[in-house]
C-alpha positions as a printed Julia matrix, in Angstrom:
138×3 Matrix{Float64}:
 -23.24    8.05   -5.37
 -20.68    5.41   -3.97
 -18.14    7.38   -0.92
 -14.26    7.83   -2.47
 -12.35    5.26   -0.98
 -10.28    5.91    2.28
  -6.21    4.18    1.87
  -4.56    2.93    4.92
  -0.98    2.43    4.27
   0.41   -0.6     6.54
   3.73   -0.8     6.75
   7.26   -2.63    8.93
   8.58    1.07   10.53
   8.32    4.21    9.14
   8.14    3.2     5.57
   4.29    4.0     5.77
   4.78    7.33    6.96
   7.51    7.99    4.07
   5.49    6.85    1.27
   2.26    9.12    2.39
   4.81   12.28    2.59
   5.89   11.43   -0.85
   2.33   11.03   -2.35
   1.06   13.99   -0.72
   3.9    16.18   -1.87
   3.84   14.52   -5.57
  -0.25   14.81   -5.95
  -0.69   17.47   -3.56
  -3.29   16.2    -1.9
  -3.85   15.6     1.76
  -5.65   13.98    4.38
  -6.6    11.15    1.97
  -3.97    8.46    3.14
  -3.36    7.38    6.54
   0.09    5.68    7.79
   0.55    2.71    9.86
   3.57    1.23   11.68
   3.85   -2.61   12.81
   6.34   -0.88   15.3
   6.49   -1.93   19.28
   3.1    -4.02   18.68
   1.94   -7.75   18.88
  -0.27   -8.32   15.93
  -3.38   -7.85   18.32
  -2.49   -4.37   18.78
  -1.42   -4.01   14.54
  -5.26   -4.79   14.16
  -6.19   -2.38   16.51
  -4.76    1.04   14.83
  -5.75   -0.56   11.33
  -9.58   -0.63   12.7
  -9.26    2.56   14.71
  -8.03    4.23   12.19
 -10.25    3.19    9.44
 -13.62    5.73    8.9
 -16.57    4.0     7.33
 -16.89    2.76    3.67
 -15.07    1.59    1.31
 -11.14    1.21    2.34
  -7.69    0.16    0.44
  -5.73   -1.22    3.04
  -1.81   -0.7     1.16
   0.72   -2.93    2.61
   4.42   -3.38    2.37
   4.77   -7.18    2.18
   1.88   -9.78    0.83
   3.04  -12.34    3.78
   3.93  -10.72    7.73
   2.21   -9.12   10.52
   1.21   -6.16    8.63
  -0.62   -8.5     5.96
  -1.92  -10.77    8.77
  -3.74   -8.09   10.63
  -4.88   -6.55    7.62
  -6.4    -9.19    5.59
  -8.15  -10.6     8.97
  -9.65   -7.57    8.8
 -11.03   -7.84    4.86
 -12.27  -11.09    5.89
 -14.95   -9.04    8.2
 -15.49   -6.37    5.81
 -16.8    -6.74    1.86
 -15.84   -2.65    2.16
 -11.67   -3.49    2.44
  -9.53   -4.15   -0.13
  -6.16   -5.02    0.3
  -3.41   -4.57   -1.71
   0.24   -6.04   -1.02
   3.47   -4.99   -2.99
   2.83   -0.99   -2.14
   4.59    1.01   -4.57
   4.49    5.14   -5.07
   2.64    4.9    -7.89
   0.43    2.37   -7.01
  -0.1     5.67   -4.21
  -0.42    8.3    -6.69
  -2.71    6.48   -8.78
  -5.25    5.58   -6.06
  -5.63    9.15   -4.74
  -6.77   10.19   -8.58
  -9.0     7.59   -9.15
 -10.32    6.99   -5.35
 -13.58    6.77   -6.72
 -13.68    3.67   -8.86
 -15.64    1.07   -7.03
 -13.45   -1.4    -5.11
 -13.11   -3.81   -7.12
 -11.7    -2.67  -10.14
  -9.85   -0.24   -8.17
  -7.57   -2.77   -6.5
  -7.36   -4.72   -9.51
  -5.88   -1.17  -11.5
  -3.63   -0.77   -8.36
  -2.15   -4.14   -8.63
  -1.7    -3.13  -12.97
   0.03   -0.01  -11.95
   2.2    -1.37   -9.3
   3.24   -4.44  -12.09
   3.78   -1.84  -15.33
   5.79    0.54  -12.86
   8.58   -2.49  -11.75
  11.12   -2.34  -14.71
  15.29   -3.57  -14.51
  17.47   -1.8   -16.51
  20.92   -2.79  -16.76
  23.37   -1.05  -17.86
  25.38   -2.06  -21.36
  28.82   -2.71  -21.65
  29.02   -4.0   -17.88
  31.32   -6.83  -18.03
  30.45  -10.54  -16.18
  32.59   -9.48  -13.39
  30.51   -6.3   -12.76
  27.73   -8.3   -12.4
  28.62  -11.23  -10.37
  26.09  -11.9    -7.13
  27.55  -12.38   -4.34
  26.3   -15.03   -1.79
């Protein structure tokens, strides 16, 4: 029987933290994900509390941004590892959805968690807004 899959949230300051607090609250589960913060470290150190804090077998490593220091330090480590999976773009329900299916293999796991985070993004604009309403400002 394959281990459930350990989730590292990586994240630029406490946004990490945040998003586990939310999850846990929402799914009520606990001691599942595992926040950390690109804050006051080089990317030397980043790597460091992503390995330290990592337990054996298979590991999503969830991260803010799919180019930076927290996606530097965490792919590096994939590239050691066929047991990490990373997964850019974090979104809550990309979150929620891994800690009920944490036992999918890998794999399809990250691929579903990349799905979820892409059918949860919607816009919705209001209608009746006139041009002016909506003009961008540079």
């Amino acid at each position: 029987m394959m281990a459930d899959a350990q989730g590292l949230l990586v994240a630029h300051g406490e946004l990490a933290a945040a998003l586990v607090d939310a999850a846990e609250r929402i799914a009520g589960v606990s001691g599942v994900l595992v926040p950390i913060s690109n804050v006051d470290c080089s990317p030397e150190i980043l790597r460091d509390r992503i390995r330290a804090a990592r337990e054996p077998g298979p590991t999503v490593i969830f991260v803010d941004m799919a180019s930076g220091s927290c996606s530097f330090a965490s792919l590096s480590l994939a590239r050691e590892d066929r047991d990490i999976a990373v997964v850019t773009g974090v979104s809550l329900p990309m979150i929620l959805d891994f800690l009920f299916h944490r036992d999918m293999e890998l794999g399809p796991l990250a691929q579903r968690l990349v799905e979820k985070g892409r059918a949860s993004a919607a816009a919705h604009v209001a209608s009746g807004v006139s041009h002016a309403d909506q003009a961008v400002q540079d």
